[in-house]
C-alpha positions in Angstrom: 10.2 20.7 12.3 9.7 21.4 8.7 12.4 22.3 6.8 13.8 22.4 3.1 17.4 21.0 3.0 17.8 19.0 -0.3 18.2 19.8 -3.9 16.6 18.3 -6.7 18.3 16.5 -9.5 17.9 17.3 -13.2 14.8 17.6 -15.0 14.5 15.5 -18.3 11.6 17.9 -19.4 10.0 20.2 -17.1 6.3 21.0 -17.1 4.6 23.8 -16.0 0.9 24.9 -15.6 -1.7 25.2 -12.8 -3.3 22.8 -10.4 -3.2 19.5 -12.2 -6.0 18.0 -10.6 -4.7 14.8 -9.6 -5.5 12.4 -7.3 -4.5 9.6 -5.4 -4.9 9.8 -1.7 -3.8 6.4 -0.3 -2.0 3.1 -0.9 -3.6 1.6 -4.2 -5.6 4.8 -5.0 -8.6 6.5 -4.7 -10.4 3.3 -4.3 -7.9 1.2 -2.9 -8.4 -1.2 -5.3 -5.3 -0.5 -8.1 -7.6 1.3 -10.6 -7.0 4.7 -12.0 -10.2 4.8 -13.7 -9.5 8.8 -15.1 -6.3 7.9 -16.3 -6.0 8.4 -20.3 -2.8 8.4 -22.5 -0.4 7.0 -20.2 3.3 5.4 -21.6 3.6 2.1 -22.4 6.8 2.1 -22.9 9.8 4.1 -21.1 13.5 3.8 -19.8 15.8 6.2 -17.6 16.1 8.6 -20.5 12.7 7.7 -22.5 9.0 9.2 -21.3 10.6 10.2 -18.0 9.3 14.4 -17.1 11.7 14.4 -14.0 13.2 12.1 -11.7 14.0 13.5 -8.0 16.2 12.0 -5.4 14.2 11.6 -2.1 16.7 11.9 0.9 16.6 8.4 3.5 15.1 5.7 2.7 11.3 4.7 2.5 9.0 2.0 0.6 6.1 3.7 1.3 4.2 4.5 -1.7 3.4 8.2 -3.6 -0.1 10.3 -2.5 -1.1 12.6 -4.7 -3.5 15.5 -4.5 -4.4 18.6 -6.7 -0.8 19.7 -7.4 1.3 18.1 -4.8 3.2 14.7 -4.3 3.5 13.5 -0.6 5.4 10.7 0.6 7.1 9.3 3.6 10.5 8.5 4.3 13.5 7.7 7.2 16.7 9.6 7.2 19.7 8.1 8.8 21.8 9.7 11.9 25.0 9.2 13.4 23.9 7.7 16.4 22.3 5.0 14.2 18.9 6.5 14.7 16.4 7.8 12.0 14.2 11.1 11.4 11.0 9.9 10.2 9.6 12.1 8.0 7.3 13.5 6.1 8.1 14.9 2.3 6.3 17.4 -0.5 7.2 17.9 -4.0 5.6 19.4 -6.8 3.4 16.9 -9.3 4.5 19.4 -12.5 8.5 19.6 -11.6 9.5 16.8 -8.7 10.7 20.1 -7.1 10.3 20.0 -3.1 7.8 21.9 -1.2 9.1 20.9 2.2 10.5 18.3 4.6 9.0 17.5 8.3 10.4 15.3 10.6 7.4 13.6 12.4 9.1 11.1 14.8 12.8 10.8 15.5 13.8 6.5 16.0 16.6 5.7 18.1 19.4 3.6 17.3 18.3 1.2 19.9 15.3 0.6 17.5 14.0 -3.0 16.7 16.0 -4.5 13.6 13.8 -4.5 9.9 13.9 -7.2 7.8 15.7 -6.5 4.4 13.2 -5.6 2.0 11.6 -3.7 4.5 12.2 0.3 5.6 11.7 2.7 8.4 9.0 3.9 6.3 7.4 1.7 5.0 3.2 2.7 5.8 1.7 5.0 2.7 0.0 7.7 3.9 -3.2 9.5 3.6 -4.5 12.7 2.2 -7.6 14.0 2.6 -9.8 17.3 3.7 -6.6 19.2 4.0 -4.5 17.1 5.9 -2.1 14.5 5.4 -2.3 10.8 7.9 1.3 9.4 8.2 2.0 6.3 10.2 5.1 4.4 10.9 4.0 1.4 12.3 4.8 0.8 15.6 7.0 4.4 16.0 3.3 6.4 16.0 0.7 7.8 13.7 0.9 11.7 12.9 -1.5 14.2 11.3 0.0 17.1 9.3 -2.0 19.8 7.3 -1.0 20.6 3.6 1.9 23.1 4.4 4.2 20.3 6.8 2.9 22.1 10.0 2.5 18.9 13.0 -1.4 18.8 14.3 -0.8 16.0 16.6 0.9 12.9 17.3 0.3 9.5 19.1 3.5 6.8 20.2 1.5 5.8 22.8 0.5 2.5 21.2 4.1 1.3 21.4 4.2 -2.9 20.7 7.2 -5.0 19.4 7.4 -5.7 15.8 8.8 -8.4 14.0 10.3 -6.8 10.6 9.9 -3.4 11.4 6.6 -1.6 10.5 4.9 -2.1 7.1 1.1 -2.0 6.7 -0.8 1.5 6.2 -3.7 2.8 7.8 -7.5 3.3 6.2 -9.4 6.8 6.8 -13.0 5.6 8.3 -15.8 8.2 9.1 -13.3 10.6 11.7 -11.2 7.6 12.7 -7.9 6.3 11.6 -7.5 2.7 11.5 -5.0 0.2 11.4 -3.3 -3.1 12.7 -0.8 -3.2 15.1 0.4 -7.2 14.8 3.1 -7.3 16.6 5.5 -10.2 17.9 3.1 -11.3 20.6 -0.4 -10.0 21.8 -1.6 -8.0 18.6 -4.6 -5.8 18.1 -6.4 -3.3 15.5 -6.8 0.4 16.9 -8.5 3.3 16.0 -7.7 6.7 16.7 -9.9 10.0 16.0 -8.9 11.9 13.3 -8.4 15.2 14.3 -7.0 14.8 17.6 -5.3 11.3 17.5 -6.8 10.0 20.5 -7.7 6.5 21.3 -10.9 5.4 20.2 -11.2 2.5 20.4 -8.5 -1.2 20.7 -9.5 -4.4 20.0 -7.8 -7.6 20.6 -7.3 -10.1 18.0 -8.7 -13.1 19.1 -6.5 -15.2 18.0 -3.2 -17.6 19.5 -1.0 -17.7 16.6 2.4 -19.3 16.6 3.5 -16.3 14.6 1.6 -13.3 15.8 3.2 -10.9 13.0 1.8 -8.9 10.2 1.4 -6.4 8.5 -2.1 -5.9 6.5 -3.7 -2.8 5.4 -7.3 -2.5 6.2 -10.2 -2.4 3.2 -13.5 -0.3 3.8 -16.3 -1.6 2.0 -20.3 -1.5 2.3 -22.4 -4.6 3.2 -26.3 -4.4 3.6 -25.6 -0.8 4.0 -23.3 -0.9 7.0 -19.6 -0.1 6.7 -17.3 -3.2 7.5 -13.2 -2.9 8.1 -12.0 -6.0 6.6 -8.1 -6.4 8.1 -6.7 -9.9 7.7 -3.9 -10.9 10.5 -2.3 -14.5 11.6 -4.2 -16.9 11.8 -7.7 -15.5 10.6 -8.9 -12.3 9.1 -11.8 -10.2 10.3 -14.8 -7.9 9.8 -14.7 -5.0 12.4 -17.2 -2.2 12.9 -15.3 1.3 12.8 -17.6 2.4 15.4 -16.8 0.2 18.0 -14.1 -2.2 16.8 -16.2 -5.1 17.6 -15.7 -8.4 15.0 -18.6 -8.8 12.7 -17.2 -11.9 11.5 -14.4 -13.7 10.9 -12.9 -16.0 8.6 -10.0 -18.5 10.3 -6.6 -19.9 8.4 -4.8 -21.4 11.2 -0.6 -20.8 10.4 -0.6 -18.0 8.2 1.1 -15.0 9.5 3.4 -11.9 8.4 0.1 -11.2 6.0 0.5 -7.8 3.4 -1.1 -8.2 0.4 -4.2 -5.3 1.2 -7.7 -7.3 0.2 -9.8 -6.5 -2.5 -13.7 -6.5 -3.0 -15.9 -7.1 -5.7 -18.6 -9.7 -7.0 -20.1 -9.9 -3.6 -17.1 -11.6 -2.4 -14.0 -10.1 -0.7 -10.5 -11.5 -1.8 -8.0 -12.1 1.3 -4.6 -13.5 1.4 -3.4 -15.7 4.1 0.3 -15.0 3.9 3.6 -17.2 4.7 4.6 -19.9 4.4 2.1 -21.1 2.4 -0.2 -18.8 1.2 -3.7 -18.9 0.3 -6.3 -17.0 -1.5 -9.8 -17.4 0.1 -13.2 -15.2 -1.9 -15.0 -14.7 1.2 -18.5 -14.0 1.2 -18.8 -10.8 3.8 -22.4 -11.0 4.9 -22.6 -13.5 7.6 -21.9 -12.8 11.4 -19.5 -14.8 13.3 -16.8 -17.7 12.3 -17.8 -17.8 9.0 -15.0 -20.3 8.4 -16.8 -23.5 7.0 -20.3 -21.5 5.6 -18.8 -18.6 4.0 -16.2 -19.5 1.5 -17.0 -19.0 -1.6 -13.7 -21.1 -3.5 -10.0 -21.2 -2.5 -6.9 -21.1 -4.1 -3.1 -22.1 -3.2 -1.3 -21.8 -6.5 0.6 -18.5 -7.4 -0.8 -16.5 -4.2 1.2 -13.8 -3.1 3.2 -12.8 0.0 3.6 -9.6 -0.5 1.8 -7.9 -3.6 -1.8 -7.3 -3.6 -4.2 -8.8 -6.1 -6.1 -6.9 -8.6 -9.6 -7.3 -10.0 -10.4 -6.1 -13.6 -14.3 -6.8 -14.5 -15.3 -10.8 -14.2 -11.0 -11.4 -14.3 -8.5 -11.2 -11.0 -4.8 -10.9 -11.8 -1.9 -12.1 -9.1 1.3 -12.0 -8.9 3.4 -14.2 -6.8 6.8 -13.0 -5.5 8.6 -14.8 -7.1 7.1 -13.6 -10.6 4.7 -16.1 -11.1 1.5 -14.2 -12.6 -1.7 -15.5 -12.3 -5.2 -14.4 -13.9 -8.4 -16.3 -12.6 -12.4 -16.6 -13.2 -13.0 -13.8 -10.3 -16.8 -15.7 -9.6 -15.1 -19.5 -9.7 -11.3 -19.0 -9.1 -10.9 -21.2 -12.5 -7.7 -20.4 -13.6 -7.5 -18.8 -17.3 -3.4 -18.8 -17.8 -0.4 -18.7 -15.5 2.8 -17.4 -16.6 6.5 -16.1 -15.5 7.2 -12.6 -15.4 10.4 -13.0 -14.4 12.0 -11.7 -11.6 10.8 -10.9 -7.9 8.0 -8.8 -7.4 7.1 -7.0 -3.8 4.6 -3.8 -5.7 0.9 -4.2 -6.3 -0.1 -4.3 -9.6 -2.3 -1.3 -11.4 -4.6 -1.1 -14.0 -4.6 2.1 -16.0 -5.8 3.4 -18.9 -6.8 -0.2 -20.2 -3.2 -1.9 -19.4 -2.0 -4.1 -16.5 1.3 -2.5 -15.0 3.8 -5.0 -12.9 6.3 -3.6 -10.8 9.4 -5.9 -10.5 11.6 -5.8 -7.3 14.5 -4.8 -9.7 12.5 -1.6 -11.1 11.5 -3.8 -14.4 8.2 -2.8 -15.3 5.7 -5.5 -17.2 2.9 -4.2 -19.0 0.0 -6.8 -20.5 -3.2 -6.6 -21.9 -6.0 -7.5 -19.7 -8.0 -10.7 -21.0 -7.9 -14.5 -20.7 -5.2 -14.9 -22.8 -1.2 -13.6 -21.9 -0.4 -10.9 -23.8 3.0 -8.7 -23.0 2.9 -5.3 -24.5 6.0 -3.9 -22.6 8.6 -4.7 -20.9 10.5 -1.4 -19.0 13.3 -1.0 -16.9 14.2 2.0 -14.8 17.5 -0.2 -13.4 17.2 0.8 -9.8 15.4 -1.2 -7.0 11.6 -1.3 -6.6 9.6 -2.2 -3.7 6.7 0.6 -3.4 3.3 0.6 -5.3 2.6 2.8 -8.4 1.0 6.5 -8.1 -0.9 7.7 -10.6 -2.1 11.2 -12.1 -2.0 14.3 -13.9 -1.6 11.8 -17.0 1.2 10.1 -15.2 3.0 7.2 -13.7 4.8 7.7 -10.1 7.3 5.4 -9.4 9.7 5.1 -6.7 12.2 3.4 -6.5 15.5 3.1 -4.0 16.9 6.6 -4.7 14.7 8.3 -6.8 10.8 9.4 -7.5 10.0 9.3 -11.4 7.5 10.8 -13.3 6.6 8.7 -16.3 4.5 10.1 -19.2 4.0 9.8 -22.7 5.8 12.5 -25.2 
């Protein structure tokens, strides 16, 4: 049902003006890598009341993270009921004014529903946009397709599994299939479904026996030799599949890890995986090799300052970390020889971005910590928008997206 119930809150400065152009059309971009690489002019510097355009109260509760495209915001997010039970739901505002478009409830979760762990949401998964349709999927509630106006084109809660946590990692757009894990507390697997009708395409097992079977990775696309791999790290290993027939390429093993989220990255030949709790680690895999590549394919390892939860980011020869407990980290990207490490201060759950020549970190707390890129530590901001912050920056139409427990804010320079 799509409906527009909820009003927005006061503009600081209101914008108008045509399309805008923007885009953003999945968790950590275009590129799913953290880079808005047509970004210019963006703040450094802001506060509730400083270099905000609009801030708009989103109704529920959701971490997932703002997708933009041309002159639209979409988001996800889980309103509450009486019976304890939450409409899971899709949202559309305007990029110019925060102003809703419309509200569809996609799913409706009883009150029955597995518990979530604290920091986590009933809406957790970022969607997709793309070719005039929007991919939302809440974990193990169901995947939903929706085209640009909040009208349902299908929906699949067949691939019900218990979760651990709640539901938390985001699906990837491959060729016409939708991907994504489905970890769950015991016997996971990865699954595809077709795009445009939401049908099984294919389901593959992990082939793993972890003591923890839980997590909650978001798969990376990239090219080797000219074939498309889908690189989705889970407990106890992470693998290569082939998005036409979900069959492992290769694999790369970590016996213990589990409840794994930071999304990998890829660059320099060498893709960047996490291993998760309770100690995690940071393995620069090489991704050409068939099989258990575990003790030929390894490129360097770290253990110091990894992440649980945020991804990593990769700016030229230089990757930047940041553990969750604020612990930032930037490293030889080639080597894994550590250039500086240094607190941020505070807890930290939101990828980091780079934009417009600046690193943006995204405290738990809604401090935001903006540095200079380079081998030396360099602070050029510190903001604080004073409200809780779990989700991932958006960016575009010369703007910052950030949202945080109540609100969405649009951040931009005067």
């Amino acid at each position: 049902m799509t409906r527009l119930i909820w009003v927005t809150s006061v503009a600081v400065m209101i914008v108008s003006g045509a399309a805008s152009g923007a885009e953003w059309t999945q968790f950590r971009g275009p590129n799913a890598d953290g880079h808005a690489d047509a970004a210019k002019g963006l703040p450094l510097k802001w506060s509730p009341t400083e270099n905000i355009v609009w801030k708009q109260a989103i109704p529920g509760q959701g971490w997932s993270s703002p997708v933009i495209l041309a002159e639209r915001i979409y988001l996800t997010t889980a309103v509450s009921h009486d019976d304890g039970g939450y409409s899971l739901d899709v949202v559309c505002l305007y990029v110019k004014t925060g102003e809703p478009v419309w509200q569809t409830e996609v799913f409706r979760e009883g009150g029955d529903a597995p518990k979530i762990h604290k920091k986590n949401s009933h809406a957790s998964p970022t969607p997709i946009v793309a070719n005039g349709r929007i991919y939302a999927h809440f974990g193990h509630q169901g995947s939903a397709c929706l085209d640009l106006e909040g009208k349902v084109i299908w929906t699949n809660d067949s691939f019900r599994y218990a979760p651990v946590h709640g539901n938390g990692g985001s699906p990837a757009l491959v060729g016409d299939k939708l991907i994504f894990s489905c970890d769950a507390a015991k016997d996971p697997f990865v699954l595809a479904l077709n795009k445009n009708t939401g049908k099984e395409v294919w389901r593959t097992k992990r082939d793993t026996s972890p003591k923890r079977a839980f997590s909650f990775c978001t798969p990376l696309v990239i090219e080797v030799g000219g074939k498309t791999q889908v690189v989705l790290p889970g407990s106890d290993a992470v693998f290569a599949y082939d998005p036409d027939t979900g069959k492992a390429i290769w694999r790369v093993d970590y016996p213990g890890g589990y409840s794994v989220v930071p999304r990998p990255i890829y660059g320099h030949g060498l893709v960047y995986v996490c291993t998760g709790f309770d100690r995690p680690q940071l393995l620069a895999i090489r991704p050409d090799g068939k099989g258990d590549v575990t003790n030929s394919h390894v490129a360097w390892k770290a253990t110091k300052g990894v992440p649980h939860t945020p991804s990593l980011l990769l700016v030229g020869d230089e990757l930047y970390m940041v553990a969750d407990g604020g612990i930032a980290t930037c490293m030889d990207a080639k080597t894994g020889d550590v250039h500086w490490t240094e607190r941020l201060g505070g807890n930290y759950s939101a990828s980091p971005l780079f934009a417009d020549g600046h690193i943006y970190f995204l405290s738990e707390s809604g401090e935001a910590v903006v540095i200079e890129p380079g081998k030396t530590f360099k602070v050029l901001a510190r903001n604080d928008l004073n409200e809780r912050a779990l989700a991932s920056y958006a960016v575009g139409d010369g703007a910052l997206f950030i949202r945080t427990a109540e609100h969405l804010w649009r951040v931009q320079a005067k």
